[in-house]
N, C-alpha and C positions, 0 to 999 in steps of 0.2 A: 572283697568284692565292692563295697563300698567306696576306697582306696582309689578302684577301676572306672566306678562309674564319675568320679568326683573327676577323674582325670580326662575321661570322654568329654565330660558337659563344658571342660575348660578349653581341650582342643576346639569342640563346637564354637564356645564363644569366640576364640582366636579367630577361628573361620568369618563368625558373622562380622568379627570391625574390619577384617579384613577387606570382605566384602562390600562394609560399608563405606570403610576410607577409600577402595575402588570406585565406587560409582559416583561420590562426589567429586573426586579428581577428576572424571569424565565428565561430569556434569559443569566443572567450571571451566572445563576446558573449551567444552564447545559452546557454551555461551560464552567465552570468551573470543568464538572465530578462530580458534587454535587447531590446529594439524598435530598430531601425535609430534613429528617431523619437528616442528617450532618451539612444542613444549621441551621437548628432546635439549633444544639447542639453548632454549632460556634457562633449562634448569640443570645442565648438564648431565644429564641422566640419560644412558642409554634409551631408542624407541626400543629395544625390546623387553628392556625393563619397564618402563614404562609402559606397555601392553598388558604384562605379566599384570604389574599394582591394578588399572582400570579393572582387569575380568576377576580379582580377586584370587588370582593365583600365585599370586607371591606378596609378603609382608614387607613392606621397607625398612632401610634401619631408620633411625631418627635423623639421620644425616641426608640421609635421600629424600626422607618423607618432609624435613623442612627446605629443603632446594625446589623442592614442588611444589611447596605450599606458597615459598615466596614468587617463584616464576610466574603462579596464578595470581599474584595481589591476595592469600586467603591467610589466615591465621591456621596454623596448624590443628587446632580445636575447631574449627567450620569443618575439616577434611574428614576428623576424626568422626563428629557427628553431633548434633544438637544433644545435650540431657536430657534425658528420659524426668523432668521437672513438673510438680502438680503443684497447683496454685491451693493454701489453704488462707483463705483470707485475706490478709493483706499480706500474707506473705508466699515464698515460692518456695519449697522443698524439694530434695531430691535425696532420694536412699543412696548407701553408701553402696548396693549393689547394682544400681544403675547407673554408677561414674561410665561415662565414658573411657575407654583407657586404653592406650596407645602403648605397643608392648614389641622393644627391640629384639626379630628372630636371633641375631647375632650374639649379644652381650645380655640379655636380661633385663634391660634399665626399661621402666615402668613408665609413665607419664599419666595420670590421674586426672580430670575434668572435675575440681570440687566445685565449681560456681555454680548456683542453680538458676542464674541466670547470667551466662556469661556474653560480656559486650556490655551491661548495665553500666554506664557509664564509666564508656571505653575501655573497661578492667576486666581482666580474672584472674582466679586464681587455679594455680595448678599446686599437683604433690607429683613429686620426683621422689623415684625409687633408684638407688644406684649401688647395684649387687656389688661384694668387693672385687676389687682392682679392675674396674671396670669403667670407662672413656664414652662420653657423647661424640669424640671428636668434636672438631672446630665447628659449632654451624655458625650458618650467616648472615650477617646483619641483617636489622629490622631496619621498617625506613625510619627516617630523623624522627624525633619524639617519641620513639619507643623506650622506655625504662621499665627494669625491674629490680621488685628487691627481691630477697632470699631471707631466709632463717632456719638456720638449720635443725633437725630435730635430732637426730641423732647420728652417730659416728663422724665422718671429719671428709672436707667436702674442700677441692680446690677449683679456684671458676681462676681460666685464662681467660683476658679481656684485651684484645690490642694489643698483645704483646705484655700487658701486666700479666703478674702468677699472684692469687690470694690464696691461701690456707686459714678455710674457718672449721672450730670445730663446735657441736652440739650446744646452741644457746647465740652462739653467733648469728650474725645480719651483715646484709650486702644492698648495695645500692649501688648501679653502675646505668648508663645512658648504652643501650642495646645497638645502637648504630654501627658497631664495628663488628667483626666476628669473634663470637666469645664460644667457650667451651667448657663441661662441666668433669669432674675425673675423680675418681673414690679410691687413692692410691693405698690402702689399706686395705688389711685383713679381714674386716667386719663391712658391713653393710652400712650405705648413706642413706637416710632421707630428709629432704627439707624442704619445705613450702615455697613456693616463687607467687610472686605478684606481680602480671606485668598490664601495664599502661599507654595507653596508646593516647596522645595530645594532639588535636586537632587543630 
């Protein structure tokens, strides 16, 4: 019973980023003067999909969910939602159960909001979860000055960049210029995760 309700409160949560990465894609859309129509055609994503994500009736994969973010000018972390982050002092905390976190219907692959204050001079950090044999596909460039590194925490993790292939495994780092389209892929039997850091230069 326990088992059951654990698994309820999950779907629930599903629900609620769902709903919440809906209303922000709405939200930057029409401050941005955007037509379903327009968004449609910048981000290449179906308007009926694109209906579906707004009212919270369907999850994107990551591949849709960043074609949308980039269409709007937003980081994929504004769409997902601000952290749930309290100020103690001079500093900002955020529990590990209040990550925001962006979670592929398709493939499993996880996306985690660790920054407790992200944007903080132009950075954040994310945890990528990358269940095995399991692909981001290709997304797509950031504009110029975007970089990130990587380091992997565990099992072995290959980033396409431009046509390069790197294979890093557990204790490895990566640093590459995000401007092209890169993509992330766990061609193994066991589970990936590694840290990303990305940078935004003004």
């Amino acid at each position: 019973m326990v088992e059951q309700d654990g698994n309820a409160a999950e779907l629930q949560h599903g629900d609620d980023l769902a709903g919440a990465f809906g209303g922000n894609v709405r939200r930057r859309r029409e401050e941005a003067g955007l037509t379903l129509e327009q968004l449609s055609t910048r981000a290449s994503v179906s308007r009926a999909m694109l209906s579906k994500v707004e009212r919270g009736e369907k999850s994107p994969t990551i591949g849709v969910a960043s074609r949308i973010a980039h269409a709007l000018d937003a980081s994929l972390s504004e769409l997902v939602g601000a952290p749930a982050a309290a100020a103690s002092g001079v500093a900002i905390v955020m529990r590990k159960n209040d990550r925001p976190v962006f979670r592929d219907p398709e493939t499993g692959f996880e996306r985690h909001m660790v920054s407790a204050a992200p944007g903080a001079g132009g950075a954040e950090m994310i945890v990528h979860y990358l269940p095995a044999q399991v692909s981001t596909g290709l997304l797509p460039a950031y504009p110029p000055g975007t970089e990130k590194q990587l380091v992997v925490l565990k099992g072995t993790l290959t980033v396409a960049i431009g046509g390069i292939s790197e294979t890093l495994d557990a204790g490895d780092s990566l640093f590459f210029q995000a401007d092209a389209d890169h993509g992330f892929a766990n061609r193994t039997n066991a589970p990936c995760e590694y840290i990303m850091f990305i940078s935004r230069r003004t």
